[in-house]
C-alpha positions, -999 to +999 in steps of 0.1 A: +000+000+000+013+035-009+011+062+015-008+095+001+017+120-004+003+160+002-002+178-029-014+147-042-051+151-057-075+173-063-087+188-028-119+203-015-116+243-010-106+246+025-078+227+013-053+255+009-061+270+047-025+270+063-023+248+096-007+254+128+006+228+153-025+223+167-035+207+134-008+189+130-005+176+165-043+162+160-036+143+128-006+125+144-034+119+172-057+103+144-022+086+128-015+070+165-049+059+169-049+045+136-018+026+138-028+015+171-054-004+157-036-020+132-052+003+101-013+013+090+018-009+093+053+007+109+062+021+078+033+039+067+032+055+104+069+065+107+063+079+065+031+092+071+038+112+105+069+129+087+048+145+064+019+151+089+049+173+111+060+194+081+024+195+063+014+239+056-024+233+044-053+211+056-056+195+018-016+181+030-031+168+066-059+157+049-042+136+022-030+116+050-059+106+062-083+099+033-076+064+034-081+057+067-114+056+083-115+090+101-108+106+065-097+139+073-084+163+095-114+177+112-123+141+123-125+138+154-102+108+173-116+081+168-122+053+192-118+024+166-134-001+192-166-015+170-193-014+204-181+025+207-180+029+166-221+015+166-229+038+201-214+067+183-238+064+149-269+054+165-285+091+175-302+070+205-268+053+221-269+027+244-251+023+282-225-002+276-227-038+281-228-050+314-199-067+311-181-032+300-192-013+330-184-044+351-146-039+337-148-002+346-160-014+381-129-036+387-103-010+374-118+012+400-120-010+424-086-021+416-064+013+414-085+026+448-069-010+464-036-003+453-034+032+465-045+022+499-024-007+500+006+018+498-008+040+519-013+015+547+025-008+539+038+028+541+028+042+573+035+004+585+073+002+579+078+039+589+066+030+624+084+001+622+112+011+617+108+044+643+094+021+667+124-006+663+154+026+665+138+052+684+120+036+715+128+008+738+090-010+728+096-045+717+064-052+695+072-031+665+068-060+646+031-060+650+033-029+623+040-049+594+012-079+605-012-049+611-003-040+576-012-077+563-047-070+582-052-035+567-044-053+534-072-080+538-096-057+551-091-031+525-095-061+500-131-074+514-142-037+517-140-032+484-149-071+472-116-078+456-110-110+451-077-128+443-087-137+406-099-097+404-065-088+414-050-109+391-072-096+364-067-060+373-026-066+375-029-078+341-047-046+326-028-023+349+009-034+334-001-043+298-019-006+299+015+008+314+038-015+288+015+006+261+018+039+272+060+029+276+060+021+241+040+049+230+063+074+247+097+059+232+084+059+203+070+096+207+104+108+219+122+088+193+101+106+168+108+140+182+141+132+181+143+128+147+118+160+141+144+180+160+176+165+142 
């Protein structure tokens, strides 16, 4: 597949309106999203995102997009998933499945767990440790089994159970694996902008 250079074709008449980098920084938003769901390959990305970061006119944005299923550069950025695709056409939209906003649920749940859990482990070892230097009382080692409890409890408060966890952990470090990726690659790209 060839990548559409600007200048290309024909173009609609606000295609000679000059763009700023607000323009540009939203098609590489559309490109990104577009690659992310597998609509371009590497090389169509890295080719096409060159000539989205020196584009001058909307018609050379757009020609980068007309292909692609958010077409041109006033598109807004698309969520490619298909449930979200069918909410956003129908003019009478559905709440998500249950199974969707059971998701949602557990990501809640799951980050509010987490930040407690360091909360707790975190005032536990400080007084553990002030409690085993700084005083002569010999059951500073309850702090870290009071932590355990707080953990538990925190976990049955907020109905989290083990396979949950597990579930959550999986989202939370393949959604923070993305977003690593994503910013190499952004900063390897601005590197190369910039040189």
């Amino acid at each position: 597949m060839t990548t559409p250079q600007p200048n290309s074709e024909p173009r609609p008449e606000h295609a000679d309106v000059r763009v700023g980098d607000k323009e540009r920084t939203h098609v590489l938003e559309l490109l990104s999203a577009h690659f992310a769901d597998g609509y371009i390959d590497v090389h169509e990305f890295e080719e096409r995102t060159g000539h989205a970061a020196t584009a001058r006119t909307r018609g050379d944005l757009d020609s980068l997009l007309k292909d692609l299923p958010s077409g041109n550069s006033l598109a807004a950025v698309p969520s490619l998933d298909p449930e979200v695709q069918e909410q956003q056409k129908s003019p009478h939209a559905v709440a998500p499945k249950s199974s969707d906003r059971e998701l949602d649920e557990l990501i809640q749940r799951g980050k509010t767990v987490q930040r407690l859990d360091s909360i707790i482990w975190t005032v536990a070892m400080v007084l553990f440790f002030v409690f085993m230097f700084l005083t002569e009382w010999s059951y500073f080692w309850l702090f870290p089994v009071a932590a355990v409890g707080g953990s538990i409890a925190v976990r049955a408060i907020y109905k989290l159970d083990d396979d949950e966890e597990e579930i959550y952990k999986e989202i939370a470090d393949k959604e923070q694996s993305e977003r690593a990726q994503r910013l190499r690659k952004a900063a390897e790209r601005r590197r190369e902008l910039e040189g």
